[in-house]
C-alpha positions in Angstrom: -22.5 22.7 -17.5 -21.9 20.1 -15.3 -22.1 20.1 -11.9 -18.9 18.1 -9.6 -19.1 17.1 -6.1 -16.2 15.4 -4.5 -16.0 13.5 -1.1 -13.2 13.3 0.7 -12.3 12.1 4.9 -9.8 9.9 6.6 -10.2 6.5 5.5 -13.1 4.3 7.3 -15.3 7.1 7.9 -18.0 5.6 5.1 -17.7 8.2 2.7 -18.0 5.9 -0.4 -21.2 4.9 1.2 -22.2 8.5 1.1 -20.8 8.4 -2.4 -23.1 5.5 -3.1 -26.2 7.4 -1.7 -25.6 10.2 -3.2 -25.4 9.0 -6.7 -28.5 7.1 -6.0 -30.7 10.5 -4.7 -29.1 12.0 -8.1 -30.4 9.1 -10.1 -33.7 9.6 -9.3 -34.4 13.0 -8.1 -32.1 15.0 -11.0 -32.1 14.7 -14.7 -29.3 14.2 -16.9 -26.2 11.7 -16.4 -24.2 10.9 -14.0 -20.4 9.9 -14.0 -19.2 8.3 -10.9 -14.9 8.5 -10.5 -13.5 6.2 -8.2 -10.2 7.6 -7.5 -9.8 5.4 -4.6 -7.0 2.7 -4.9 -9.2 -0.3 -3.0 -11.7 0.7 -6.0 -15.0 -0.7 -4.2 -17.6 2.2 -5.2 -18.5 -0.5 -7.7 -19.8 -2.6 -5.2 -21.9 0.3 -3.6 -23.2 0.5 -6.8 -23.8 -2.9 -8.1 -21.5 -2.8 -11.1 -18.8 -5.0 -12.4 -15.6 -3.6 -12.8 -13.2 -5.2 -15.3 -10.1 -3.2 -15.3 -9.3 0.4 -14.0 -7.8 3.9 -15.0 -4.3 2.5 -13.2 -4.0 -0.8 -15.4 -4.8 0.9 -18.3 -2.2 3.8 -17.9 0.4 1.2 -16.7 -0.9 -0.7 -20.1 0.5 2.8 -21.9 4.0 3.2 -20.7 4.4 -0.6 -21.4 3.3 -0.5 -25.0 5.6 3.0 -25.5 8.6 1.2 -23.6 8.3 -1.5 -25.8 7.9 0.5 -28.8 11.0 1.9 -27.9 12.8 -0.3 -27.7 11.7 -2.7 -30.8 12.3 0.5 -32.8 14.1 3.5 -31.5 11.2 5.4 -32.2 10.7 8.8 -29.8 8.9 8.4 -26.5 5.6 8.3 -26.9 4.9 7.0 -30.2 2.7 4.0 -29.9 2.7 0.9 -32.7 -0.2 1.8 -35.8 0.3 5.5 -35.4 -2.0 6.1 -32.8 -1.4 9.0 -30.2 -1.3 8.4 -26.3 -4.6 10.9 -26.4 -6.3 8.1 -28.7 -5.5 5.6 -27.0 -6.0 6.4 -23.5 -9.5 7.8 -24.6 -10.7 4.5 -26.4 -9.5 2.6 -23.4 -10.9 4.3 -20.9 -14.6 4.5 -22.5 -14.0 0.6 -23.2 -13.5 0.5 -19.3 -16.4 2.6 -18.1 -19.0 0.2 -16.0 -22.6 0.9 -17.2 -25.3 1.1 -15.0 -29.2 2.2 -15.8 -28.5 6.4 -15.3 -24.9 6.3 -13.7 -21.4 5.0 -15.3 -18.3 4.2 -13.4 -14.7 4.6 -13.8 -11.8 3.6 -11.6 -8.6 5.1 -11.2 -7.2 1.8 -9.4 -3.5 1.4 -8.1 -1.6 4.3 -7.5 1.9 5.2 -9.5 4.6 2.5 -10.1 8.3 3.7 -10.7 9.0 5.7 -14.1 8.0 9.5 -15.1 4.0 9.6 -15.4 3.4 13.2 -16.0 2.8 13.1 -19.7 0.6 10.5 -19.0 -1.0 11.8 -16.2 -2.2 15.4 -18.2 -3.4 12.9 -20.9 -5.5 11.2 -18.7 -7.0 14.7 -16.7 -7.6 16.1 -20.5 -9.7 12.7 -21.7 -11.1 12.3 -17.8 -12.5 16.4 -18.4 -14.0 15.6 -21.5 -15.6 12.9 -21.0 -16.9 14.8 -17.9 -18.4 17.7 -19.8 -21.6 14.9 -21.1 -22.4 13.9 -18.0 -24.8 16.4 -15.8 -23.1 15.4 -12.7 -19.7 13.9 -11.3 -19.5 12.7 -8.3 -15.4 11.9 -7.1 -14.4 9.4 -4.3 -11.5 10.3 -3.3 -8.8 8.8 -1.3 -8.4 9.6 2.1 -6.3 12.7 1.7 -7.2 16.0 -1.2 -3.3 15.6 -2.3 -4.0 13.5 -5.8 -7.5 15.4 -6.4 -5.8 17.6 -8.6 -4.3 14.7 -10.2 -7.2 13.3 -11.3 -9.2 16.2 -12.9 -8.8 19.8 -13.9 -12.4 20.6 -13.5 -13.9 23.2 -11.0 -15.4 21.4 -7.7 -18.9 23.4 -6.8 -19.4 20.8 -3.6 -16.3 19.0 -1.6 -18.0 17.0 1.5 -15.7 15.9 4.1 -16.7 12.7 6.1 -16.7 12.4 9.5 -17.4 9.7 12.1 -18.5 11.7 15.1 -14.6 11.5 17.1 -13.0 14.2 18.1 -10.1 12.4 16.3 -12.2 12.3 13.2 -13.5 16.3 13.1 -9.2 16.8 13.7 -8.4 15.1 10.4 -11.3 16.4 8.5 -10.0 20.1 9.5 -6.7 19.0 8.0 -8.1 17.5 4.7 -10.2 20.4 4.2 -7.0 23.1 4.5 -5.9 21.2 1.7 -8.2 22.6 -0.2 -6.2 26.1 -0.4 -4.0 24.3 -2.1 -4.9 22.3 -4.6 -4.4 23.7 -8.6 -8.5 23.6 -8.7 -11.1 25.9 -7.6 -13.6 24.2 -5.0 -16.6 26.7 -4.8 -18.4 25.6 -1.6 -17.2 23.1 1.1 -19.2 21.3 3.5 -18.7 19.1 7.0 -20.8 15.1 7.1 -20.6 13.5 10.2 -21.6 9.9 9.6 -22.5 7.2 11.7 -24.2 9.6 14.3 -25.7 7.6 17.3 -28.7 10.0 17.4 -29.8 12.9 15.5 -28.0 15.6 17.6 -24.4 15.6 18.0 -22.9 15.5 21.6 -22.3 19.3 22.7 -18.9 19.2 23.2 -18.3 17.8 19.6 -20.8 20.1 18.5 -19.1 23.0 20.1 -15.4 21.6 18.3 -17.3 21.6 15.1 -18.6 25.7 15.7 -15.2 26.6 15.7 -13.8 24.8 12.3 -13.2 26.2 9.1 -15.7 23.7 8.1 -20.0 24.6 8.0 -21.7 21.7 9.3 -24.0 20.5 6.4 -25.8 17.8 8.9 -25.9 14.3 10.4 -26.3 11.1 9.1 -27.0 8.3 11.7 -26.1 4.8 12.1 -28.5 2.2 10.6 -28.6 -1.6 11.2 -29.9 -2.3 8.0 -27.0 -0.8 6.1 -24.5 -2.7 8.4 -26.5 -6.2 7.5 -26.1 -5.3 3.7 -22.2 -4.3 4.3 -21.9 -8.1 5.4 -23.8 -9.6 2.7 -22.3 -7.2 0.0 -25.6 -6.4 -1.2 -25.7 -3.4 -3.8 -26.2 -0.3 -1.2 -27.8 1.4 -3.7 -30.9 -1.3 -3.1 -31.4 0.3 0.3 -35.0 0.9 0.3 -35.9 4.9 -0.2 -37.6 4.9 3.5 -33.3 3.9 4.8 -32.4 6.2 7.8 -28.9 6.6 5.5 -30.7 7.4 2.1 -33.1 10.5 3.7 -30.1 11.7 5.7 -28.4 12.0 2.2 -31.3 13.2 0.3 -31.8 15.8 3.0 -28.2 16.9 2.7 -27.9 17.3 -1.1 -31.4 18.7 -1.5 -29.8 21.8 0.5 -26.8 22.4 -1.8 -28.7 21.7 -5.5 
């Protein structure tokens, strides 16, 4: 059984970098595989992770309805048929392995651009059915999600056991991470266990009034992770974060965080 953890929080509070760090404590802390889903639409957890990313989830299910429209309309056949007698399952499952980015004990894929205009939700269960089973080989996936919960649901069928919500240490920030973390109760998945980052700390303890704000979410506090300068000079260089040295503020802060939760 595999183990999901999903990261959610407003966008620009750094939780693809989180993402990133994570993945890379899994990698060589844990055993087994690891699947890394991109589900957000800027798609840059490649870069985090130093992998090249060729084409994503979106292109390839915009790919589908093209080849069925024009199917369709060479033919008359019924929706959904697809030339050579392959199935939409088929297809969308060769095409998304042939997408996957490869890296030493983690692969990638990336859900990419969001819905265009025409009815998706055919294609949209065919793609949480071959997204779930390719999950089930992997020992652990770990979801970026958009800034909002509202398309988790979207993207997979599978149980959460950890959702972290990211936080820069704002009053504004804690606010929306309150809000995407309500969302939770309604979303057509069970997420076990639900836990509160705040990134980008300026020192180790949290001002008291923000740590008083935090006592009274619906939200534990898993811990801190602080600011770092040498992460900032790799964000400008776009440098792999992943080659952040094991001694990185950002990196133990991580470790620290997931070491309590596995």
């Amino acid at each position: 059984m595999s183990t999901t953890i999903a990261l959610a929080g407003k966008g620009g509070v750094g939780k693809t970098t989180v993402a990133g760090m994570a993945i890379k404590y899994l990698s060589q802390n844990q055993t087994g595989s690891i699947l890394a889903i991109d589900a957000d639409p800027s798609s840059n957890l490649n870069m985090v992770l130093g992998l090249d990313l060729e084409w994503t989830i979106g292109e390839i299910r915009e790919g589908l309805l093209d080849k069925v429209q024009s199917s369709l309309v060479a033919s008359g056949a019924a929706m959904g048929a697809l030339p050579g007698g392959i199935s939409k399952r088929e297809y969308l499952e060769y095409e998304i392995r042939s997408s996957m980015a490869e890296g030493t004990r983690f692969d990638l894929i990336a859900m990419g651009r969001g819905e265009g205009q025409g009815c998706y939700c055919a294609v949209n269960h065919n793609l949480r059915e071959v997204i779930d089973g390719l999950s089930r080989h992997y020992a652990y996936v770990v979801i970026d999600n958009e800034a909002g919960m509202e398309h988790l649901s979207r993207r997979t069928t599978r149980d959460v056991q950890h959702l972290l919500v990211v936080s820069d240490p704002t009053r504004r920030g804690l606010v929306a991470a309150q809000r995407i973390a309500a969302m939770r109760n309604e979303l057509d998945i069970r997420i076990e266990n639900a836990h509160l980052i705040v990134n980008r700390a300026a020192d180790s303890e949290l001002h008291p009034e923000l740590q008083a704000f935090i006592e009274k979410l619906d939200l534990p506090l898993l811990g801190v992770i602080p600011a770092d300068e040498d992460l900032a000079a790799f964000e400008f260089s776009g440098r792999p974060l992943v080659e952040l040295g094991d001694d990185s503020p950002v990196y133990q802060a991580v470790s620290a965080l997931l070491k309590q939760i596995l």
